[in-house]
C-alpha positions as CSV (number, residue, x, y, z in Angstrom):
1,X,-4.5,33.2,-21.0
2,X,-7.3,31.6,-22.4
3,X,-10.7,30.8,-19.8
4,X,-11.1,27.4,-18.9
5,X,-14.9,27.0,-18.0
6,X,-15.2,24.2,-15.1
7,X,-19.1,22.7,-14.6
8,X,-19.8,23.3,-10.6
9,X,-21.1,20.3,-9.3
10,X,-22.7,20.9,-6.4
11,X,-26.0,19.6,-4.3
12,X,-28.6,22.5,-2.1
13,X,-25.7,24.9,-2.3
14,X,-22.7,22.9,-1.2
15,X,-19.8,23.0,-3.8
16,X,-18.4,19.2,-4.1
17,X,-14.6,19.1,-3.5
18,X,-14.2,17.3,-7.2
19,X,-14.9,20.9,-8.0
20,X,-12.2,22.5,-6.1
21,X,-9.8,19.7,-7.6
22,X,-10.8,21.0,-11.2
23,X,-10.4,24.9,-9.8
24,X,-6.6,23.4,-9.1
25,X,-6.2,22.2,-12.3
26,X,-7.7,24.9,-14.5
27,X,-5.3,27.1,-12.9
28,X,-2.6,25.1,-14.5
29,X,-3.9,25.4,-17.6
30,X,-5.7,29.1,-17.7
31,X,-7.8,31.3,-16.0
32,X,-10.3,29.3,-14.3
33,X,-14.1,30.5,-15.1
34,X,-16.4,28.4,-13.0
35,X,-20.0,27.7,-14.4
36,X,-22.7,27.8,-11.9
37,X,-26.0,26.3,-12.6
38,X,-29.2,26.5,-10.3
39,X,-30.1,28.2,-7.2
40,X,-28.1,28.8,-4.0
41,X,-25.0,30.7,-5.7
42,X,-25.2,32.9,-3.0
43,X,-24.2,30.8,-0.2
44,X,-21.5,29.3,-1.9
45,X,-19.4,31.9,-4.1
46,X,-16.8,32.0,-0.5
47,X,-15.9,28.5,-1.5
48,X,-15.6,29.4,-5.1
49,X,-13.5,32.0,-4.6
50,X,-11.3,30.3,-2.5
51,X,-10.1,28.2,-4.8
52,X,-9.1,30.8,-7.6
53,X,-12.0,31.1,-9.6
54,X,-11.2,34.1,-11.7
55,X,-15.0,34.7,-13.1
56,X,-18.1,32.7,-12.5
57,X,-20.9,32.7,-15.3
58,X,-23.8,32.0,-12.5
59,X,-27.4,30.7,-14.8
60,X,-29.3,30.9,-11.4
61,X,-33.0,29.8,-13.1
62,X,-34.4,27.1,-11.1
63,X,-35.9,25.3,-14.3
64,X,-32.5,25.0,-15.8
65,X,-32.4,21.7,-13.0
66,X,-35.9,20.5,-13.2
67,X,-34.6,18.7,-15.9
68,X,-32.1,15.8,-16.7
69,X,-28.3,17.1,-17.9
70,X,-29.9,18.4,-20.8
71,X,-29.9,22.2,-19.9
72,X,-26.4,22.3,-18.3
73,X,-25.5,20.7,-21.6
74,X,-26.8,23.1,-23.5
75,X,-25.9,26.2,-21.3
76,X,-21.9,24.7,-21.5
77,X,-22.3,25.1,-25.6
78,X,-24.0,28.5,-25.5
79,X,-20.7,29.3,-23.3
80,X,-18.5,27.7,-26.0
81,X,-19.8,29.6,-29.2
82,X,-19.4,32.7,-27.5
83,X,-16.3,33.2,-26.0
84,X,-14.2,30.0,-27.3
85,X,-12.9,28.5,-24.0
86,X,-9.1,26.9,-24.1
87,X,-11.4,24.0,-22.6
88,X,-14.2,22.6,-20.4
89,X,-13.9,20.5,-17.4
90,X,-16.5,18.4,-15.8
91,X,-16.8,15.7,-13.2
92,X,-16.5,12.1,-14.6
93,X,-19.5,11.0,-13.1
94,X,-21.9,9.3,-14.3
95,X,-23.8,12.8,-15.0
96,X,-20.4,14.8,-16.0
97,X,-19.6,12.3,-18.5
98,X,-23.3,12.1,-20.4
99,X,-23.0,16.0,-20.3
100,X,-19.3,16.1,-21.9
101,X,-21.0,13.4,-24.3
102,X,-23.8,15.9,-25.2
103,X,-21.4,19.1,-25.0
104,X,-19.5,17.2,-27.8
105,X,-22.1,16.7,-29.9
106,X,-23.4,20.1,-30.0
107,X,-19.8,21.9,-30.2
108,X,-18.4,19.4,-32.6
109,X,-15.8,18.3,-30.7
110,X,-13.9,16.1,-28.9
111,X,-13.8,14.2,-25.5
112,X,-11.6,13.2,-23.1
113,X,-13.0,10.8,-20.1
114,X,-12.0,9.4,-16.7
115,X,-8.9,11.7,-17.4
116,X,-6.7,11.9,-14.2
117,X,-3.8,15.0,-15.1
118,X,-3.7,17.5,-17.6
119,X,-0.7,18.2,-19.2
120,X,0.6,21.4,-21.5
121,X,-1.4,21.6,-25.1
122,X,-4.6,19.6,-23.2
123,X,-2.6,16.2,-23.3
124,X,-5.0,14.4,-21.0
125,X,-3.4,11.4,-19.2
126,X,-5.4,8.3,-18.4
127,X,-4.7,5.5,-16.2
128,X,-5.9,2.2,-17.7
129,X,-5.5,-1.8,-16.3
130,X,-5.5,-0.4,-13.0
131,X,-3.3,1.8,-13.3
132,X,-0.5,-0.5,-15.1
133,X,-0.7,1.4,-18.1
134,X,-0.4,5.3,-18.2
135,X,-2.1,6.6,-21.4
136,X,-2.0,9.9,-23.0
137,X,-4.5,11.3,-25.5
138,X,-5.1,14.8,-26.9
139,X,-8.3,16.3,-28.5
140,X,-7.7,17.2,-32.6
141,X,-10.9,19.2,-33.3
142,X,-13.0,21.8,-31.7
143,X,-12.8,23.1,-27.5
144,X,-11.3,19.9,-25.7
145,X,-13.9,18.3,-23.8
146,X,-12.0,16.9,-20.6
147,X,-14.3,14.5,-17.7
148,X,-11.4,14.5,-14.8
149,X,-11.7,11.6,-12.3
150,X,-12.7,12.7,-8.9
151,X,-9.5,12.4,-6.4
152,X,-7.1,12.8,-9.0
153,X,-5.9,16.1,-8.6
154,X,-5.2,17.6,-5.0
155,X,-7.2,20.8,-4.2
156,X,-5.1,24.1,-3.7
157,X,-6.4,27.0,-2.7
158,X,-6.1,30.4,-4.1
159,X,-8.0,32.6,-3.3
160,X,-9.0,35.5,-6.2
161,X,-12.3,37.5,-6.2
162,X,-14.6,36.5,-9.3
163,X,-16.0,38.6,-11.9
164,X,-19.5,37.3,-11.6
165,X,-22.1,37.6,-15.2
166,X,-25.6,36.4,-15.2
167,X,-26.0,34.0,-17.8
168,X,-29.2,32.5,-19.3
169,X,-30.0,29.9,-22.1
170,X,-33.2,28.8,-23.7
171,X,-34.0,25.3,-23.3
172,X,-35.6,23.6,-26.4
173,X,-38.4,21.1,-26.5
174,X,-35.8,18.3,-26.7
175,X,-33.9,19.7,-23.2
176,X,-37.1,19.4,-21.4
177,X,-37.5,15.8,-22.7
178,X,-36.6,14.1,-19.8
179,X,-38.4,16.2,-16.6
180,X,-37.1,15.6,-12.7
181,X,-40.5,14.8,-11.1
182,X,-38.8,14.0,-7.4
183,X,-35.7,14.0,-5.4
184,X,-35.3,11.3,-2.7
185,X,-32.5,12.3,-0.5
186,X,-30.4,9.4,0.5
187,X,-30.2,9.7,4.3
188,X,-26.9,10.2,5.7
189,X,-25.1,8.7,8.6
190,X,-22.8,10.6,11.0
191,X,-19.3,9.3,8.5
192,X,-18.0,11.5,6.3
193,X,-19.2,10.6,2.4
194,X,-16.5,7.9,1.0
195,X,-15.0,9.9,-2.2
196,X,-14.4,13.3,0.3
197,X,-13.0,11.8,3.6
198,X,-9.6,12.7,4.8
199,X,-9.9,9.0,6.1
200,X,-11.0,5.8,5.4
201,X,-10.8,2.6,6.9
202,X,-11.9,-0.2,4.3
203,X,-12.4,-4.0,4.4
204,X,-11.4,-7.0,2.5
205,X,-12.3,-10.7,2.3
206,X,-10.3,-11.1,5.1
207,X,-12.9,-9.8,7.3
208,X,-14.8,-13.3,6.9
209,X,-18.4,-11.9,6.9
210,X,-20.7,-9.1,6.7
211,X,-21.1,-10.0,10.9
212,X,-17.4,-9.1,11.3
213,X,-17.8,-5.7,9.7
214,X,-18.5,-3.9,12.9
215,X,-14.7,-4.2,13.9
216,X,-14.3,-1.8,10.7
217,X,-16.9,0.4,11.5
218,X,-15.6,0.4,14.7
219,X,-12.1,1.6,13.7
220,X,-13.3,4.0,11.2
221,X,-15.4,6.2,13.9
222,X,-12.3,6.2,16.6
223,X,-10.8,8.1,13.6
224,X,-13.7,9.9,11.7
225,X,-13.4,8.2,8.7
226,X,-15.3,6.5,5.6
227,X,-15.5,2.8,5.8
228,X,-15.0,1.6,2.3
229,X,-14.8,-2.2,1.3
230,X,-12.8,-4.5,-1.3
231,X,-14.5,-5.6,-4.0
232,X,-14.4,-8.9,-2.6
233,X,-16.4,-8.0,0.5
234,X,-18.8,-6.2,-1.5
235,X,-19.4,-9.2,-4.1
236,X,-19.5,-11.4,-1.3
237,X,-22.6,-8.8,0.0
238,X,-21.1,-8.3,3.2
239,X,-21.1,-4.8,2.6
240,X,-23.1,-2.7,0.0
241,X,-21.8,-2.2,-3.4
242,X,-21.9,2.3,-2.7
243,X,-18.8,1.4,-0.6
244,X,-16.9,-0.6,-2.8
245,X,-13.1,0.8,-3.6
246,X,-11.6,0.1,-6.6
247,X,-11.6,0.7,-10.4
248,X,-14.8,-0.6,-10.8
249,X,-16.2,1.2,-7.8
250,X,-15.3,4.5,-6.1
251,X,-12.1,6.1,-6.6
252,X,-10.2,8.0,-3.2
253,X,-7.5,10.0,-1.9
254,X,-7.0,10.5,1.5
255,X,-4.7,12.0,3.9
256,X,-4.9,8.6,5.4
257,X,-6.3,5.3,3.9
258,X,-6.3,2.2,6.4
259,X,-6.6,-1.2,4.7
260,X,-7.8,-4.4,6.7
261,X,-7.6,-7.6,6.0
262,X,-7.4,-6.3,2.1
263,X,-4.7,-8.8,-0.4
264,X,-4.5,-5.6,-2.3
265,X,-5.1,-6.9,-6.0
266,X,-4.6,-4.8,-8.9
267,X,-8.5,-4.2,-9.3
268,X,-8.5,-2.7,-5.8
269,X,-5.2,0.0,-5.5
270,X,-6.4,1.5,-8.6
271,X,-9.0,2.8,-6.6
272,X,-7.0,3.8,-3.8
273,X,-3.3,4.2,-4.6
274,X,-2.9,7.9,-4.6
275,X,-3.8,8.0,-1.1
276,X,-1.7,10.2,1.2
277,X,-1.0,7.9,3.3
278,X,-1.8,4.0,3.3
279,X,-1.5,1.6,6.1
280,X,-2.0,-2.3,5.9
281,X,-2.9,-4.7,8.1
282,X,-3.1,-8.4,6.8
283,X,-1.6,-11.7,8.2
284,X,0.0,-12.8,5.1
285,X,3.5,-11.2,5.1
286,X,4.0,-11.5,1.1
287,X,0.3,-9.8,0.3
288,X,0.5,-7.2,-2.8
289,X,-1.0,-4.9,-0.4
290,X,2.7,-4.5,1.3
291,X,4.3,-3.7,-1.8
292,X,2.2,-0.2,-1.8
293,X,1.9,0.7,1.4
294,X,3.9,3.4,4.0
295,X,3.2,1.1,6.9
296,X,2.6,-2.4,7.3
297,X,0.9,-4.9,10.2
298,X,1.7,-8.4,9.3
299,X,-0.9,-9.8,12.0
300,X,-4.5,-11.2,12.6
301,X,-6.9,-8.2,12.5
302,X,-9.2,-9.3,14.7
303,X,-6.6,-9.1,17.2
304,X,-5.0,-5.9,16.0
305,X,-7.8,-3.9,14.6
306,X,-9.4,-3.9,17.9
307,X,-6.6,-3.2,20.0
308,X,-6.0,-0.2,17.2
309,X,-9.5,1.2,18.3
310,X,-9.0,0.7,21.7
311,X,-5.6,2.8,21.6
312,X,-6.9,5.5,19.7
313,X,-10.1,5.9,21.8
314,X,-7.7,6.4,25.2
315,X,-6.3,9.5,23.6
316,X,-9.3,11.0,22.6
């Protein structure tokens, strides 16, 4: 089987579960070789494992993230020209998809982006016009370049026990253009982050107001979950945009995704419709949103949300 090399995104140590969803998929399509770039390998290679990584290349200098994509860019082609890969897969963030970009250019070949499966021969499929068109596209020259959409596939472990190699690259002048002179760590509340909660409880323009928000919040922390907002709400700047659910915001997949006061416009399931789970509430009976969900509350949220909390809380 040929390797599949999958880019470890990760933050201080802590492998991101997009990672574990391209672990899934590499298995599908090889033998998954994960590519580890930074410090903290140590603490995290468990997790790595887990999820059937059959080798990990680990490029453990600290200067290799001092700077901006650039190194991990050129580590991933040093990779490619020696052992020709069956393929790379990277995050389609915003930083995943500049480094497939940059990969491209120095491998000579081509990219796939915002891919959400990977079929047989490297036949990415994409879902386009949220999610009313399923596209496929294949890569015709060089190592295919594939930026999978986080939540698209669902983690399964495996767990193997990796070959490990130490790995290096030099860095030229034009890598160390662009130079990380600080880190500001976003401070994080007691939710679970949006795009890796096994709930979320999100809010539309039926909410009325940024005030009325709280009965969301609310909701959300009798279950543990996210709170994520329409892109109404957010526009509206009831709630900030880092929230916002839908194809032009963040992309989920719960076990469990509770939609209040949401109409459930096109714009907005593509964000959320591979959820596990979805549950509606909304007092208009003949609201999209019913057409897509496994359980449905045609009622005033403000009466049922509450009451929801209220329930839930007693059996805690």
């Amino acid at each position: 089987m040929a390797e599949i090399l999958v880019l470890v995104d990760h933050v201080d140590g802590e492998v991101k579960k997009v990672t574990l969803e391209l672990l899934t998929l590499a298995r599908r399509l090889g033998e998954p070789a994960a590519v580890w770039v930074g410090p903290g390998y140590e603490g995290a290679k468990d997790r790595l494992a887990e999820y059937g990584a059959a080798k990990v290349y680990v490029a453990a200098d600290e200067e290799l993230t001092s700077y901006v994509v650039a190194p991990k860019a050129a580590l991933l082609a040093q990779l490619v020209q020696n052992g020709s890969p069956g393929a790379v897969l990277v995050s389609a963030t915003g930083e995943g998809k500049e480094i497939a970009g940059r990969l491209a250019v120095k491998t000579g070949s081509g990219v796939l982006t915002d891919v959400v499966d990977v079929a047989e021969g490297f036949v990415g499929e994409h879902s386009i016009f949220g999610g009313a068109i399923i596209a496929h596209a294949k890569v015709t020259k060089g190592t295919p370049i594939i930026a999978v959409r986080p939540n698209s596939i669902a983690p399964e472990a495996a767990p193997a026990t990796p070959a490990e190699e130490q790995v290096s690259v030099t860095l030229s002048d034009t890598d160390k253009a662009a130079r990380i002179v600080e880190k500001v760590v976003q401070e994080k509340g007691e939710r679970p982050d949006l795009t890796e909660a096994a709930i979320v409880v999100s809010g539309g323009r039926g909410v009325g107001g940024a005030e009325n928000f709280k009965i969301i919040e609310d909701l959300a922390d009798s279950l543990g979950a996210a709170v994520g907002a329409s892109r109404a709400a957010t526009d509206a700047g009831w709630y900030p945009h880092q929230f916002q659910v839908g194809q032009t915001g963040k992309t989920v997949s719960p076990q469990l995704y509770v939609a209040v006061g949401i109409s459930g416009a096109i714009q907005h399931r593509a964000g959320m419709q591979t959820s596990k789970t979805i549950v509606a509430i909304n007092k208009d009976p003949e609201a999209p949103i019913f057409e897509l969900v496994d359980y449905g509350v045609v009622g005033d949220l403000f009466q049922v949300a509450p009451q929801l909390t209220e329930e839930i809380n007693k059996r805690k």
